[in-house]
One Martini backbone bead per residue (centre of mass of N, CA, C, O) as a GRO file, in nm:
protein
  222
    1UNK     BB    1   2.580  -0.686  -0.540
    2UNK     BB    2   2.776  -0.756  -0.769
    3UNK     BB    3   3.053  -0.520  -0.886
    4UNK     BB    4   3.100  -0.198  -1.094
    5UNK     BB    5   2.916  -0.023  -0.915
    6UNK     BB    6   2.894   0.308  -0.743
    7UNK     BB    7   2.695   0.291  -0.465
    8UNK     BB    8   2.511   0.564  -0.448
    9UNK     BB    9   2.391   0.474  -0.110
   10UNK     BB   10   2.613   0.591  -0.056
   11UNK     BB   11   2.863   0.838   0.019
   12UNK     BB   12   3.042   0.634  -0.105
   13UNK     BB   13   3.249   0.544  -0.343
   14UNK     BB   14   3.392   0.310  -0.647
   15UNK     BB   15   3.497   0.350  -0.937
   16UNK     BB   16   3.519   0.122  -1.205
   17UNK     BB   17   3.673   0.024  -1.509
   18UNK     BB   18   3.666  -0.229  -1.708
   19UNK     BB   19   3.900  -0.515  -1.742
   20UNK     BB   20   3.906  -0.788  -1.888
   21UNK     BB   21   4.068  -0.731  -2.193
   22UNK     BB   22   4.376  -0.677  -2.278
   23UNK     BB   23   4.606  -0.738  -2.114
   24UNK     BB   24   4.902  -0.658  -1.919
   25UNK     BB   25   5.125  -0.898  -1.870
   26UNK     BB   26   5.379  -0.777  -1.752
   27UNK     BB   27   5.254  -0.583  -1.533
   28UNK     BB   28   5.100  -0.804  -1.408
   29UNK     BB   29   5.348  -0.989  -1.341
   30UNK     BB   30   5.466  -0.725  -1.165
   31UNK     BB   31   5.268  -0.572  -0.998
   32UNK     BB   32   5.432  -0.577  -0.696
   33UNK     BB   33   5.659  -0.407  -0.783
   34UNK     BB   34   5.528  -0.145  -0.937
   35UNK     BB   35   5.387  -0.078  -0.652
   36UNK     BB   36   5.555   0.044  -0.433
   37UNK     BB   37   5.604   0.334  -0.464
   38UNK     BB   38   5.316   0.368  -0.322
   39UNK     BB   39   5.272   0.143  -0.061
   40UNK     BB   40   5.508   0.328   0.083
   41UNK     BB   41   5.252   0.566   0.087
   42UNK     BB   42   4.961   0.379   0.162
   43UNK     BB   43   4.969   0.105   0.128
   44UNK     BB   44   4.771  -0.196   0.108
   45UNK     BB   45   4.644  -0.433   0.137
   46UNK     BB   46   4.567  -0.605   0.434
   47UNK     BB   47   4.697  -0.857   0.384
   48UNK     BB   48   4.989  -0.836   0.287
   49UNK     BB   49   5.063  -0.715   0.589
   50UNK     BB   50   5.002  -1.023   0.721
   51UNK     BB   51   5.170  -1.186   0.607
   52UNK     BB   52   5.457  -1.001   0.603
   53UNK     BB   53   5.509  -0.959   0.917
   54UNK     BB   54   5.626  -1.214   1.006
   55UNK     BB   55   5.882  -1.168   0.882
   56UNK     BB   56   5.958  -0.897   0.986
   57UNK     BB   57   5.984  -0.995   1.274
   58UNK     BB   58   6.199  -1.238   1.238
   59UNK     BB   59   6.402  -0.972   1.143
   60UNK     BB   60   6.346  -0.761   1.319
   61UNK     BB   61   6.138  -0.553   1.147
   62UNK     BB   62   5.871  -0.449   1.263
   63UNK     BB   63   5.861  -0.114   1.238
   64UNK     BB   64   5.723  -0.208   0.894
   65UNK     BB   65   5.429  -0.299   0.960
   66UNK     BB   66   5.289  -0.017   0.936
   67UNK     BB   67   5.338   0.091   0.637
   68UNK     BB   68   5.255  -0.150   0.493
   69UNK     BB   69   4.969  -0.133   0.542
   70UNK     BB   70   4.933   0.223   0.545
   71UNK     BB   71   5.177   0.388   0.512
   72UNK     BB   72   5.316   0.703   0.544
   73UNK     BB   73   5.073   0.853   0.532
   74UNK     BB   74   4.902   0.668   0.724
   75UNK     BB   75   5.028   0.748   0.995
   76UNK     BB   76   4.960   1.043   0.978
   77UNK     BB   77   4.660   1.027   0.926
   78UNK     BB   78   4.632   0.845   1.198
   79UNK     BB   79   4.676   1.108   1.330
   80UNK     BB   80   4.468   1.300   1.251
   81UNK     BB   81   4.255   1.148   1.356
   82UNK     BB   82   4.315   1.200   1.661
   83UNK     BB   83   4.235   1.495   1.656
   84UNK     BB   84   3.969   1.468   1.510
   85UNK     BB   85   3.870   1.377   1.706
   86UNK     BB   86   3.900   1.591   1.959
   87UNK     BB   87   3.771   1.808   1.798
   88UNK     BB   88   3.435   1.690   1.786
   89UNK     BB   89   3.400   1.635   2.077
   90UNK     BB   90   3.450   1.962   2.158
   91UNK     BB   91   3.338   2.133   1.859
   92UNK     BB   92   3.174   1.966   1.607
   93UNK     BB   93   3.422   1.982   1.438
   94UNK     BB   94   3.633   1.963   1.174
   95UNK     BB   95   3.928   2.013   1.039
   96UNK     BB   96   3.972   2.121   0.738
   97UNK     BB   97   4.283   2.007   0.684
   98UNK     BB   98   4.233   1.724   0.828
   99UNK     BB   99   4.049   1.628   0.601
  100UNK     BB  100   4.238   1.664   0.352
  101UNK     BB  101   4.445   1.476   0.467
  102UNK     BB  102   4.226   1.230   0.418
  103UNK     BB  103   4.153   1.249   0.143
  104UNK     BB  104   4.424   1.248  -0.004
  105UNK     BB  105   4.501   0.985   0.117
  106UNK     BB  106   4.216   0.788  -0.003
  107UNK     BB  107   4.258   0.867  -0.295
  108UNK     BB  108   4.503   0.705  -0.310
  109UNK     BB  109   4.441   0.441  -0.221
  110UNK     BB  110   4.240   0.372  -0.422
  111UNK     BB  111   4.473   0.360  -0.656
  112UNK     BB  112   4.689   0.179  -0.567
  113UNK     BB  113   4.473  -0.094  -0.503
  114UNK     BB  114   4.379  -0.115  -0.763
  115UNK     BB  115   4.693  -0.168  -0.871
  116UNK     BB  116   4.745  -0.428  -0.730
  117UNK     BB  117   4.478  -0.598  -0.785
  118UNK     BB  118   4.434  -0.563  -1.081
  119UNK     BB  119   4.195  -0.371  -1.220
  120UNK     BB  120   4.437  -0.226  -1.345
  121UNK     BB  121   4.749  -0.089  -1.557
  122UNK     BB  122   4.773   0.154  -1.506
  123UNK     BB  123   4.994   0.439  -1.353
  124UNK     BB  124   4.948   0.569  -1.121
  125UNK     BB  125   4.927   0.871  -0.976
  126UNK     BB  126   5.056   1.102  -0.709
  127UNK     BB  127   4.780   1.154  -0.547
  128UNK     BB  128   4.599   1.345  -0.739
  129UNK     BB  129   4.407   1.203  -1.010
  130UNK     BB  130   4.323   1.073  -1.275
  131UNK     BB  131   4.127   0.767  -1.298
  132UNK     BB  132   4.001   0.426  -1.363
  133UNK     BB  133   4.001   0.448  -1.017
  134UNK     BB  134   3.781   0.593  -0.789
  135UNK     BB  135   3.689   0.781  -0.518
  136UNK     BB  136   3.383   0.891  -0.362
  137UNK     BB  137   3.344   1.181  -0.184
  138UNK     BB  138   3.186   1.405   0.047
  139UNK     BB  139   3.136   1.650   0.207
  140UNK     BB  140   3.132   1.836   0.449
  141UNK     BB  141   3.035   1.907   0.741
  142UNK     BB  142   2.913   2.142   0.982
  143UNK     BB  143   2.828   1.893   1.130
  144UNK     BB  144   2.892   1.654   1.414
  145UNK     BB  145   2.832   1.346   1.547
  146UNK     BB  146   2.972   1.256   1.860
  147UNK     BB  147   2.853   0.976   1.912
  148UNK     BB  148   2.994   0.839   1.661
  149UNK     BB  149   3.257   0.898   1.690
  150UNK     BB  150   3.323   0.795   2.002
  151UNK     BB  151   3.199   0.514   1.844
  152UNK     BB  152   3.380   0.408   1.623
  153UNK     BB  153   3.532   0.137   1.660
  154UNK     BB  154   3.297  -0.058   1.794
  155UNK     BB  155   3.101  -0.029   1.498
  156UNK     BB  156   3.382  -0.089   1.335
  157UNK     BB  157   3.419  -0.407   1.436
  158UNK     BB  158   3.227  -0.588   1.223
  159UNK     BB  159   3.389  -0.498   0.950
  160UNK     BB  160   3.681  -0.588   1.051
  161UNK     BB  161   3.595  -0.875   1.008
  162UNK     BB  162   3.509  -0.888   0.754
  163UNK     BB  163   3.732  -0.794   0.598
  164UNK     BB  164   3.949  -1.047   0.668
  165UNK     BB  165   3.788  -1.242   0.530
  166UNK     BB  166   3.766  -1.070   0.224
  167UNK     BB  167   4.071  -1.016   0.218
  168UNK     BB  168   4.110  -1.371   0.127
  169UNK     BB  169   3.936  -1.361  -0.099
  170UNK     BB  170   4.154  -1.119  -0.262
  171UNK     BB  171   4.364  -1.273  -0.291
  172UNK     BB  172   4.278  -1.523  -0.467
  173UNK     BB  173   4.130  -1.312  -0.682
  174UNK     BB  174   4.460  -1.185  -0.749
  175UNK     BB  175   4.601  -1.458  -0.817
  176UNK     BB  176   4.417  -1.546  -1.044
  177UNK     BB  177   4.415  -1.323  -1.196
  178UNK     BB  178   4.724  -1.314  -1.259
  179UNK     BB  179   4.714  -1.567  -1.418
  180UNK     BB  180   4.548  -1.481  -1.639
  181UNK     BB  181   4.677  -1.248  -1.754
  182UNK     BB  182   4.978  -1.413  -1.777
  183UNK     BB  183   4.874  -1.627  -2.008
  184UNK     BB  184   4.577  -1.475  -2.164
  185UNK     BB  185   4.496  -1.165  -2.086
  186UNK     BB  186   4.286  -1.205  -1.844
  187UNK     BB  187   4.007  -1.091  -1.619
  188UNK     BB  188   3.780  -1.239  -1.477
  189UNK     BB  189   3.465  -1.099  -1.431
  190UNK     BB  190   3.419  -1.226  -1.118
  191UNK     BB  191   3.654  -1.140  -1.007
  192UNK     BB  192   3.696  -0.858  -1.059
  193UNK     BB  193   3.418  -0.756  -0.933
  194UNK     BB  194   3.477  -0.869  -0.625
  195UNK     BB  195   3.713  -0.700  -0.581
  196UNK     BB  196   3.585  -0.406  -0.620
  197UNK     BB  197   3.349  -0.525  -0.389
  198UNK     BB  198   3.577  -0.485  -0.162
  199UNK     BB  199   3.734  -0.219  -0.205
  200UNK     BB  200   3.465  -0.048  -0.161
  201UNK     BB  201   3.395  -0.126   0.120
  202UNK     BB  202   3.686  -0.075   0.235
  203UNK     BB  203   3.676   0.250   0.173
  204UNK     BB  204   3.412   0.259   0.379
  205UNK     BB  205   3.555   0.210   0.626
  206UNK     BB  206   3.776   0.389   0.630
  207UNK     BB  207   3.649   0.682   0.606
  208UNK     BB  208   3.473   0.591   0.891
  209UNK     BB  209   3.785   0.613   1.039
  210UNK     BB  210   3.888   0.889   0.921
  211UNK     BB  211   3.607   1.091   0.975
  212UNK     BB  212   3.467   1.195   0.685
  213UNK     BB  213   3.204   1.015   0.832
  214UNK     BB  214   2.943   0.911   0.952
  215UNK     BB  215   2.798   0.703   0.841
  216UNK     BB  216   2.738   0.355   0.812
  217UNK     BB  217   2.842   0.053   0.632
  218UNK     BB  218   2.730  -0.145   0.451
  219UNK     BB  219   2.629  -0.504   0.478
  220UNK     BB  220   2.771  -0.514   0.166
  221UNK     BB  221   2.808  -0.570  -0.177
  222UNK     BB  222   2.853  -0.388  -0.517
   0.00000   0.00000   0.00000
């Protein structure tokens, strides 16, 4: 089912406020201006990475598209995940800190792409902060699968393909969603809900890519 509902069947959630009207064409018409101190700490949609990266390397400036895609904050993290991969390997268990620099880090990026995307208008806080586009993740495990772990690329790589095709219908449906509420002042709210459904899908991969959880995303939207 697509949708704005909370996907309680999973152990990752994203709940969103809806907004289809009374939209503000301003914040809208210039949201990727506005968003960018967010995404040069949290990173972007995943397809904005993937446009704008050949652009950066043909300027020369390759090394900034990592940064782009997953943010300054993003690429610490990247590096705790693979920490936190062989602490889990070796003892069973995720270091208390390793994880929670991995849920602040998820907590943030599902706030900035929420406003990148145009789910909402408010200007997110920086960090944790309360937010009517929020994820909800599971508490930690006392013990840790270490064969999920292990496998844990190859297991995510059927939904990283997904991700891909999905993350072109999310750019589609971000830029007709700017243009009507730039026009109308409203975000249809078929587009609205698919985003939003595409955004819940794409935090339950992350979050099993960032070893928050064992669980395995489901191959559906929500």
């Amino acid at each position: 089912m697509l949708g704005g509902g909370d996907g309680s069947a999973h152990p990752v959630s994203f709940e969103v406020e809806p907004a289809y009207e009374g939209r503000r064409r301003l914040s809208g018409g210039l949201r990727l201006l506005f968003a960018i101190p967010h995404l040069l700490f949290t990173g972007g949609p995943s397809l904005l990475g993937m446009v704008v990266a050949p652009l950066l390397i043909l300027a020369g400036l390759a090394p900034l598209t990592i940064p782009l895609s997953i943010g300054a904050f993003g690429v610490v993290t990247a590096l705790a995940t693979v920490a936190s991969w062989f602490a889990i390997l070796i003892l069973g268990r995720q270091p208390r800190d390793l994880r929670e620099f991995a849920v602040f880090y998820l907590s943030w990026r599902a706030k900035a792409v929420a406003y990148s995307v145009l789910l909402r208008d408010e200007f997110p806080s920086f960090g944790f902060g309360d937010y009517p586009a929020n994820v909800t993740l599971p508490p930690p495990l006392a013990s840790r699968s270490r064969f999920s772990v292990a496998l844990r690329l190859p297991r995510l790589f059927p939904h990283v393909m997904g991700l891909a095709i999905l993350n072109v219908g999310l750019t589609l449906a971000s830029v007709a969603g700017w243009a009507s509420i730039v026009l109308f002042g409203r975000y249809p709210r078929p587009l609205h809900d698919f985003s939003a459904s595409v955004v819940r899908y794409s935090l339950r991969v992350e979050a099993s890519l960032l070893l928050i959880h064992d669980d395995d995303p489901p191959f559906r939207l929500e």
